[in-house]
N, C-alpha and C positions, 0 to 999 in steps of 0.2 A: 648169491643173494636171493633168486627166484626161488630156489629149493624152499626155503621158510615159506613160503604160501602152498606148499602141501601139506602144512600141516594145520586141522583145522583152528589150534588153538594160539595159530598165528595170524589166520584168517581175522578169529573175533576180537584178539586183540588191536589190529591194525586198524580195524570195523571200528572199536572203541575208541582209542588214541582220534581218529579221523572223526566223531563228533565230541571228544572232548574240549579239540585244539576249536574247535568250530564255536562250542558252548562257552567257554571260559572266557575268552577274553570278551564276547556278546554281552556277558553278565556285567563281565569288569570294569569295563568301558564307564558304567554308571558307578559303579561303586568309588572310581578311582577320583572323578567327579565331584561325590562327595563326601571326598577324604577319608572314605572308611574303606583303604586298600587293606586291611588286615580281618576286616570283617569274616570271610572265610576261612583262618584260623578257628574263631572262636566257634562256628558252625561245624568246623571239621571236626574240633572237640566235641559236642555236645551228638554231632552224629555218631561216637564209636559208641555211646551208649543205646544208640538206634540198632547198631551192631550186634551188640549183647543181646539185644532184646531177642532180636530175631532170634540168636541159636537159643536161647532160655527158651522160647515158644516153637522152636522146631520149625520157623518157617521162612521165606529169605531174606537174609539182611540188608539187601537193596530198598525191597518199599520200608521194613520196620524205620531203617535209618531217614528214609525219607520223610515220614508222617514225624520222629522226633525229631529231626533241625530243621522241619522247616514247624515246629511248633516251639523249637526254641530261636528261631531266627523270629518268629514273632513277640515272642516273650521282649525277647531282648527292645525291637520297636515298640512295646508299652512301658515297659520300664524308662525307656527314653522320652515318653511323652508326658507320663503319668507317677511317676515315681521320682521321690528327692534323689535319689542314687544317681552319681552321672554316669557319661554312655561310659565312660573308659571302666569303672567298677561295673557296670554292667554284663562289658564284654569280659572282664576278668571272671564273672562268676559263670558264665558259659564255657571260659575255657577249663577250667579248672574241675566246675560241678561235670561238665561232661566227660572228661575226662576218668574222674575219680567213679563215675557209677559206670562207665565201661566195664572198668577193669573187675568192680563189685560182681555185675553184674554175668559178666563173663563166667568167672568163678563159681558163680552157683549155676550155671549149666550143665546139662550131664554131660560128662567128661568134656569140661570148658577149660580149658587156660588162658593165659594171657597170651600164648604163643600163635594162637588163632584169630589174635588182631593183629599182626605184622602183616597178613598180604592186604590187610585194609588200612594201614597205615602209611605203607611205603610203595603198595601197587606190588601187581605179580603178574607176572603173562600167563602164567599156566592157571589161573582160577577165572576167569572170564568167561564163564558157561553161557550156552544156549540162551539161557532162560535171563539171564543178566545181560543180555545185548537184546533181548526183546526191553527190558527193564528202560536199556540206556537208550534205546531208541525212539521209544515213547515219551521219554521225558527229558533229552534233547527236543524233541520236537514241541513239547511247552516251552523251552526255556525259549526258542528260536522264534515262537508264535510272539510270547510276551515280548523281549527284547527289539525285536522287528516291527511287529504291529502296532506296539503301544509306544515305538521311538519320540517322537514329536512329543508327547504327553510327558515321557519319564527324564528325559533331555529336559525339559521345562522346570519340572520337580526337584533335579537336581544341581540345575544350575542356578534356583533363585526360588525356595517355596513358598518365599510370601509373595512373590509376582504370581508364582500358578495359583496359588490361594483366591489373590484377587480377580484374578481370570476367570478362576468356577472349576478351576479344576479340584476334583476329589482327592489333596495331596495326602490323606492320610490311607488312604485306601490303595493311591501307588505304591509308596510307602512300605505298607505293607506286602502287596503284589511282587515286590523289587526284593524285599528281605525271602520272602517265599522262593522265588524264583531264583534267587541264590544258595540257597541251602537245595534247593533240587539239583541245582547245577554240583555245588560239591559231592554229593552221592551217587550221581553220575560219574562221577572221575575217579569215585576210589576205587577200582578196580585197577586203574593203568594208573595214573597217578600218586593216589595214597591220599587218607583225610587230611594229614599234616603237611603235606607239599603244593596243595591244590589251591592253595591263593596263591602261589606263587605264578604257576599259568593266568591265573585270572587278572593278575597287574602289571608281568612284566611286559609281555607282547604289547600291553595298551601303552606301557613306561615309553618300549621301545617305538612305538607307531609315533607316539607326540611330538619325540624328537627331528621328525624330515614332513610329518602329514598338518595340512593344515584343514580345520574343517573338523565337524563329527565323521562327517558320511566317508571321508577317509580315512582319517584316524580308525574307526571301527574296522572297514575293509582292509586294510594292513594291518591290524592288530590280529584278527582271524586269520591271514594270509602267513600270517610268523606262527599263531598258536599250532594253525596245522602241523605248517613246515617241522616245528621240534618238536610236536607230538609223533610224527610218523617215523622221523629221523630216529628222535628217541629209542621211541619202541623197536627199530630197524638195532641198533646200536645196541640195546640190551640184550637181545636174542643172540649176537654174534659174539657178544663179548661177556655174556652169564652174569650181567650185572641189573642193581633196580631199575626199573625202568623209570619209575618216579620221580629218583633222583638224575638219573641219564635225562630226562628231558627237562626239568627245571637247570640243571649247566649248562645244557643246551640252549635252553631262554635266556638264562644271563649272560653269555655269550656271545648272545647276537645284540642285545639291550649293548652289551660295552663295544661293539665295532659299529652300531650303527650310532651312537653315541659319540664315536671318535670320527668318524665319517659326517656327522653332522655336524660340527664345532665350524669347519671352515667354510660351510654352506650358509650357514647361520650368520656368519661374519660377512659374505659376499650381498647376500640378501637385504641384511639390516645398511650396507653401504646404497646400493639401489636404490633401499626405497629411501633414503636420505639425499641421493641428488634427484629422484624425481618429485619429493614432496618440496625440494626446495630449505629443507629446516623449518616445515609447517608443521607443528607437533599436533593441530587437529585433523590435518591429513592424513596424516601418518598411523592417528588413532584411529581414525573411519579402515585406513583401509588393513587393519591389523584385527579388524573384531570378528571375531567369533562365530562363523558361519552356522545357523541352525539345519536339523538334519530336515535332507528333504523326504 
């Protein structure tokens, strides 16, 4: 197993995988929050057209794809605020539009086919150059700066925006901050991940966290602590056994989501008896001490 770390393009993949599993569920956390756990779907689509761009202009697909989903991750936040179109047609035309001018797009490159979005679609360990791990490392560390620094504000936003409204906070402006900062996080992962599998990191580890953590500032921590874990596993898993890695680490998520999931059913049952012989059958006891811890 050590032998794979002499090779360099085991290295920057292992490099990647380790701030992907770190970035994705950081992001997802809020997303899942507010009920837009497919939201990175529709970004991951509108990103292969960021994709194309790049090879059509000869330059690299990591930032093209980044400046267009996170200008269609914003699109998509004004059409939700401002537009009769609901979010669900919204998101349909992101997945679809991005989609369809990929592939456009692709095709009119010199010598482009469509076969040259599979390693951005499904992840590939052998395309993880140099210059795409300075990409992902730089923009891992917006995603960690937002996600971490502006917790308390986006935690607020997401759990209630016309409380943060009344507070003073800037909810439109998170908002958008939150839609931005997920679409960077999904073009950070298409290298080891793939555009199409990459909400999957970013909901299941948070699915799986909910079920044994109680709290943000845990549930987050444990969410991170599993995206690692099947990000490096993953990546370990593909290399040995010549398969996607994208998909090796999303089975690996739902994997753990379903034994910690079975693992929690009897914990969950021990607990809810507790706090029912120490509240006595006081159901506003029971409510106080079951609320929802804010992050510190």
């Amino acid at each position: 197993m050590i032998e794979m770390l002499d090779y360099a393009f085991m290295q920057r993949a292992l490099l990647a995988a380790l701030l992907v599993g770190i970035a994705a569920p950081a992001v997802g956390i809020y997303l899942v929050q507010r009920r837009q756990a497919i939201m990175g779907d529709g970004i991951g689509h509108v990103a292969m057209t960021g994709v194309a761009v790049g090879f059509l202009m000869n330059g690299n697909p990591v930032w093209s794809a980044v400046l267009v989903a996170a200008a269609g991750a914003v699109a998509m936040e004004l059409v939700r605020w401002y537009g009769k179109t609901r979010g669900d047609i919204a998101l349909a035309l992101l997945f679809y539009g991005g989609m369809a001018g990929g592939v456009m797009l692709i095709n009119l490159a010199p010598g482009g086919s469509t076969a040259k979005l599979l390693p951005f679609l499904f992840g590939s360990l052998t395309t993880v150059s140099p210059s795409d791990i300075t990409a992902i490392v730089l923009l891992s560390a917006f995603v960690l700066a937002v996600c971490l620094g502006l917790r308390r504000q986006l935690f607020a936003v997401c759990q209630d925006e016309e409380f943060a409204r009344v507070t003073g906070l800037p909810v439109r402006l998170l908002n958008l901050l939150l839609a931005i900062t997920a679409a960077v996080t999904v073009t950070v992962a298409m290298r080891v991940v793939g555009l199409l599998l990459i909400s999957a990191l970013m909901v299941i580890p948070v699915a799986a966290a909910q079920q044994v953590a109680k709290g943000f500032a845990t549930t987050l921590a444990l969410a991170v602590g599993i995206g690692v874990a099947v990000g490096l596993a993953g990546t370990t898993v593909s290399y040995h056994a010549d398969v996607p890695p994208g998909a090796t680490i999303v089975l690996l998520a739902i994997g753990v989501f379903a034994v910690v999931t079975a693992l929690s059913l009897p914990l969950a049952r021990r607990r809810a008896a507790l706090a029912e012989r120490r509240t006595g059958g006081d159901p506003d006891a029971r409510a106080r001490r079951e609320d929802a811890s804010v992050p510190s």
